[in-house]
C-alpha positions, 0 to 999 in steps of 0.5 A: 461210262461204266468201265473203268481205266487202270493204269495197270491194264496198259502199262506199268502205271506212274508213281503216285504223289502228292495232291496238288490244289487246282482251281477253276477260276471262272467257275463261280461266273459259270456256276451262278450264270447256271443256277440263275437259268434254272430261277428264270425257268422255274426250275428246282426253286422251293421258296416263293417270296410274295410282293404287293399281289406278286409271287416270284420263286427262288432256291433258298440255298442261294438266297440264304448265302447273302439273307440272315432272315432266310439263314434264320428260317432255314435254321430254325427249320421253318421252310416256308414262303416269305410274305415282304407286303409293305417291307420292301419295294420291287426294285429293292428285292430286285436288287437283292435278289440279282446280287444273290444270283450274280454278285451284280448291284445297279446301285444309283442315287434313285434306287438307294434307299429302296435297296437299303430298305430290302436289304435291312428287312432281308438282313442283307449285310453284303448288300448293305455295306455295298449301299455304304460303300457307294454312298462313299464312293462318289463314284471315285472307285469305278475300276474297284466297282467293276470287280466287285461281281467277281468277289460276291459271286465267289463269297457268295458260292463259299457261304452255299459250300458252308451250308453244305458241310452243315448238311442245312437244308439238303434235300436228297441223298446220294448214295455209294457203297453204303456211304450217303451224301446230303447235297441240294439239287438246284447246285448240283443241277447248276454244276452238272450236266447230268444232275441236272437232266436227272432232276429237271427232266422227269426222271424218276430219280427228281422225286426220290429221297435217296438216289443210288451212283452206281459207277462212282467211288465214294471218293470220286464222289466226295471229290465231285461234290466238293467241286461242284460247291467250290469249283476246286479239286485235289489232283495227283497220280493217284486219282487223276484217270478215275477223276477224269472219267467221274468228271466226264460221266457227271459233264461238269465241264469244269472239272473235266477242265480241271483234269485235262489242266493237270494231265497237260501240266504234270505229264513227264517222260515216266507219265506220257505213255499212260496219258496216251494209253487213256486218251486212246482208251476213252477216245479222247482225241485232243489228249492223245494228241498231245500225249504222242507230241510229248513222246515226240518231243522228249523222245530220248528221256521217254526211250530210257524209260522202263514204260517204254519197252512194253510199247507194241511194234506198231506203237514203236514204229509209228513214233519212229517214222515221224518227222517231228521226232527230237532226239539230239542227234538221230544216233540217240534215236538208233540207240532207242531202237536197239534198247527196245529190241532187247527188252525181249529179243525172243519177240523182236528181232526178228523185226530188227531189220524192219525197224532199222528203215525208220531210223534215218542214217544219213542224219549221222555223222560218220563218227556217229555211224560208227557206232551202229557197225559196232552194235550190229555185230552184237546183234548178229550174235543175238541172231540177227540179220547184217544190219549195217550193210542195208543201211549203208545201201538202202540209205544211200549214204553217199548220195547228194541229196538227204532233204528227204531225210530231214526231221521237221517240226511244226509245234502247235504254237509258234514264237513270234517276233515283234518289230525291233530295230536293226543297225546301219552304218548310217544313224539317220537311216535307221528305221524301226520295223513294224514287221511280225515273224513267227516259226514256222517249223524247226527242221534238222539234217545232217548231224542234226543241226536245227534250223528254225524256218521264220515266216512272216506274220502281219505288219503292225500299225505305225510307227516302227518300234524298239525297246517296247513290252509285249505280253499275251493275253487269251491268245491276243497279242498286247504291245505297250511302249517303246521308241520310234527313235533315239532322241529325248521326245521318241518314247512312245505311251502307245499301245496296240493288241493284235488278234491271230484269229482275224489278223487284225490290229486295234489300238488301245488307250494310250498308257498314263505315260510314255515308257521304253525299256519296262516290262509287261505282266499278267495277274488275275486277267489284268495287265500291268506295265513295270518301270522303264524308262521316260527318255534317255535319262530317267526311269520310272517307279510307276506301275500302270494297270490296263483292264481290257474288259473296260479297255481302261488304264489305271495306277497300281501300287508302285515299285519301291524304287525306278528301274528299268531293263528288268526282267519279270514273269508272272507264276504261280500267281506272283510276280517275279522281277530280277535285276534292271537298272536303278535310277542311277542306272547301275545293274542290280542282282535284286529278285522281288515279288511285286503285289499291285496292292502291296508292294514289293518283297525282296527274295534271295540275290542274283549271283551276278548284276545284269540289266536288258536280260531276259527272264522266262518261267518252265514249270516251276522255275525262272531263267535268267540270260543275257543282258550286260553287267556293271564293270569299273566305268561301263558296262559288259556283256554278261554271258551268265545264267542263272535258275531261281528255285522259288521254293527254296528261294536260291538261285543256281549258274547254268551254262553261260550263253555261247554269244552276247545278247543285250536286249535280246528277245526270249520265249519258251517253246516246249519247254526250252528257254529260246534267246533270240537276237540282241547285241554286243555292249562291248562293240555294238555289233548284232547277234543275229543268232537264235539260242535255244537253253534244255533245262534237262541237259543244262546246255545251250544250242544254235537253232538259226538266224533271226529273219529280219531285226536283231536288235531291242526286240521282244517276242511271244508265244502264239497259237496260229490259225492253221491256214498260216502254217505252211 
């Protein structure tokens, strides 16, 4: 790829801003599992350590992260093979060697001593202290042993990277604008596709001192190299295009991944059209996918964009003649048009009338048509043709039918609800569903009103539940807890995981204890259920952990006091918990961190208490809505809502919610805070309604009824097979 792409070259090009930090968190599994292929193969190894007649070839650079006598050597510049006869026994270097390569020990009571053994004559101290650790242990800390791999590989790859800013042992040269750059070839051939067929291929460039990079900048290049030894890059504007291309032509995967993570998540309305104008530059279909699906979905703040004028006629009309175009109202959508005609009317009008086929009249109320009489008269002062008359006639505007005028979109993930309950007139015949919906497509017609088509999903396995958590999870589908009825005995420790993929249900290890009303959040691939209630009567402080790589169930720190009907979301790395009831089932206006090794640290106060709410995260703030709120001797709807800001630890009122909605669900698609179903505290009835929040416009809108249960029910956010999507 020796071209390079510049913003300016297709479009005005976005303002630049301040790096941000990126990490690739499975970069450290992937960079040893890489480099431990290259030892088995013999590739690029340059130390032979000798054991009892046997020989084995390893990469110095790797040994030296976790061995002070091969740092030592290396210091002192004495490369040379390591003769172990009579020091060391076999498994003992084995295991040394594996945890150097993997951060993995197969520590047993057999093997200890001969792996201490190694590890004092290689001056292994990780190693060592791990010998401590498990003589210790007792086997007491199996969930603490199971993630230790993770740590070592990553304390492992920070040792290699302080080498490297050492410049110790490196043993070639990169070269660039007459910059040099001191790197060792078995990490670069682990983190790059493309070093590694350079120095284990028989390139010319496996024997060379000094290797020129002719396409890169030095900066590209600095910055590659920094990820290749920590798995980390510093993205902003100013760098993320040129990064990407350096990314695709070194094939490190996971910087390429790293980029694609920043132009996903920093895209905006003044940004999508350049990510388009790349993505089709380079053939990157998936990205121009979600490029033109950005532009669709935020069609008005893009059309008011300058960028935005400088589309072609083609590039316009094919946004035009989507269906899953979104505007509030196709009014707005006229309006677009109309701007991008003037922008240089020389040029456009005279493609007006053509233009005008695609916006879909018959979707305007008559107050909105109004206006398209009245700006037609100015165009036809501009030198345009009648407008208005086409329209009324070619759109038919008094015909029966506008179905075929209908805006339908389909999201490429769909919200899906998760079993529930409904009220009867009967108690006893209330049943708990089983039942899972999700959204099919979104579809506005007339004064473009949404309507949110429900399909049905799967049946999940016995019994019916309410009150219960569910979080998502690579995909999968996790639901923990909740009642099967409303007595005393009916909360449920249950817990099942449900796989889009296949269809299919399997059940988990029961929870320690049984709890409805909790909430359920992800950190570090961990699941951690918060509080809730253990009966009708009393709440819980617990906090218990499921691992789904052991498929195991522990304790956590606890919370610092009972609480149930919270909220919580996992951002940034942080748990966030807001309001719920405290154990004597007042609602609180608390906000807190909670760290499941150190507890809780409270942030800035709700302005108003609320309990059985909802909470969600869009980009870098949480919403709060619905739930009930303490009022003299019961409680009331509360139809406040609020946004906390965390960098400024404050919270700001939104729109109030238009219906009550007490233990409601909530999900975010697209960026829009969805509150779905619930109840009334004050008179018990059902909302069976779907509200939709728009953080850009700060206001609530009706999208549809619910297709089944309403109340004490929880939803989620899926990516569907494509064969379940009608």
């Amino acid at each position: 790829m020796a071209s390079r792409f510049s913003s300016s070259q297709h479009s005005v090009g976005v303002t630049p801003q301040a790096l941000k930090h990126y990490e690739n968190q499975d970069y450290p599994s992937q960079f040893f599992h890489a480099v431990t292929k290259l030892k088995e193969d013999g590739l690029l190894t340059d130390l032979l350590i000798g054991l009892n007649g046997r020989s084995c070839r390893v990469h110095s650079v790797v040994l030296a992260a976790v061995s002070s006598l091969v740092m030592g050597e290396l210091r002192e510049g004495r490369k040379q093979d390591l003769c172990l006869d009579g020091r060391v026994g076999e498994a003992g270097l084995e295991t040394v060697l594996k945890f150097a390569y993997s951060g993995e020990a197969e520590l047993s009571r057999e093997n200890l001593a001969e792996v201490k053994q190694a590890a004092g004559v290689l001056g292994a101290e990780k190693v060592l202290k791990l010998c401590q650790d498990f003589e210790q242990s007792s086997g007491n800390k199996a969930e603490e042993w199971r993630s230790l791999p993770e740590k070592i590989r990553r304390a492992n790859l920070q040792c290699i990277r302080a080498m490297w800013e050492e410049q110790l042992i490196c043993d070639v040269k990169l070269e660039v604008a007459g910059m040099y750059f001191d790197v060792h070839r078995a990490i670069l051939a682990a983190g790059s596709d493309f070093f590694r067929g350079m120095f284990t291929s028989g390139m010319k460039e496996a024997s060379e001192d000094t290797i020129p990079m002719f396409s890169l900048s030095p900066e590209e290049l600095s910055a590659l190299l920094s990820f290749i030894y920590s798995g980390t890059l510093q993205l902003g504007w100013g760098n993320a295009f040129e990064l990407t291309l350096a990314s695709m032509q070194i094939q490190s995967q996971g910087a390429i991944s790293l980029c694609m993570d920043f132009l996903h998540g920093e895209t905006d309305p003044q940004s999508c059209l350049d990510v388009a104008a790349f993505a089709e530059a380079y053939s990157l279909g998936e990205l121009k996918e979600f490029a033109d699906d950005y532009v669709l979905r935020n069609f008005q703040e893009v059309g008011s964009t300058p960028k935005f004028q400088d589309l072609s006629l083609d590039q316009f009309s094919r946004y035009l003649a989507e269906d899953s175009l979104c505007a509030s109202n196709e009014l707005e959508v006229f309006r677009v048009v109309v701007g991008w005609i003037r922008a240089d009317p020389v040029e456009r009008l005279a493609h007006a009338e053509e233009l005008m086929k695609l916006v879909r009249f018959p979707l305007m109320t008559f107050r909105q048509f109004k206006e398209v009489r009245e700006v037609n008269i100015s165009l036809k002062q501009e030198g345009c043709n009648d407008l208005y008359a086409a329209a009324l006639q070619e759109f038919g505007w008094t015909s029966g039918s506008m179905e075929q005028h209908c805006r339908v979109r389909k999201p490429s993930l769909a919200l899906v609800l998760v079993a529930g309950d409904q009220k009867a007139p009967d108690f006893a015949s209330r049943k708990p569903s089983r039942d899972l919906w999700f959204s099919n497509s979104f579809s506005r017609g007339t004064g473009l009103r949404t309507h949110i088509e429900w399909c049905h999903l799967s049946t999940m396995p016995g019994p019916g539940r309410f009150r219960h958590a569910t979080v998502v999870l690579d995909n999968n589908l996790y639901v923990f807890g909740g009642s099967d009825f409303y007595g005393k005995c009916d909360t449920l420790k249950t817990a099942f995981r449900y796989d889009p993929s296949q269809d299919s249900w399997k059940q988990l290890p029961d929870m320690r204890e049984p709890r409805n009303y909790c909430s359920a959040v992800i950190q570090n691939q961990h699941i951690y259920i918060l509080g809730g209630d253990i009966d009708t009567e009393h709440n819980l402080g617990s906090v218990e952990c499921y691992n789904p790589t052991t498929n195991s169930w522990r304790y956590a720190q606890p919370l610092d006091q009972a609480l149930s009907g919270h909220g919580a979301v996992s951002w940034n790395g942080e748990i966030y918990v807001s309001g719920g009831f405290n154990c004597n089932y007042h609602c609180l206006v608390s906000m807190f961190h909670y760290h499941p090794e150190k507890g809780t640290i409270y942030l800035a106060d709700m302005n108003h208490d609320r309990a059985e709410h909802v909470m969600e995260a869009i980009r870098d703030k949480m919403y709060v809505a619905g739930g009930v709120r303490n009022q003299a001797r019961f409680y009331s709807d509360q139809f406040v809502c609020e946004v906390y800001d965390p960098s400024r630890d404050s919270w700001t009122l939104l729109a109030r919610l238009p219906k009550p909605h007490v233990n409601a669900a909530s999900g975010v698609l697209e960026e829009k805070f969805y509150v779905l179903g619930g109840f009334s505290q004050e008179d018990y009835t059902e909302t069976g309604l779907a509200h939709r929040y728009d953080p850009r416009w700060d206001n609530w809108e009706t999208v549809g009824r619910m297709p089944g249960p309403t109340t004490d029910i929880r939803a989620c956010v899926l990516a569907l097979p494509p064969h379940l999507r009608h």
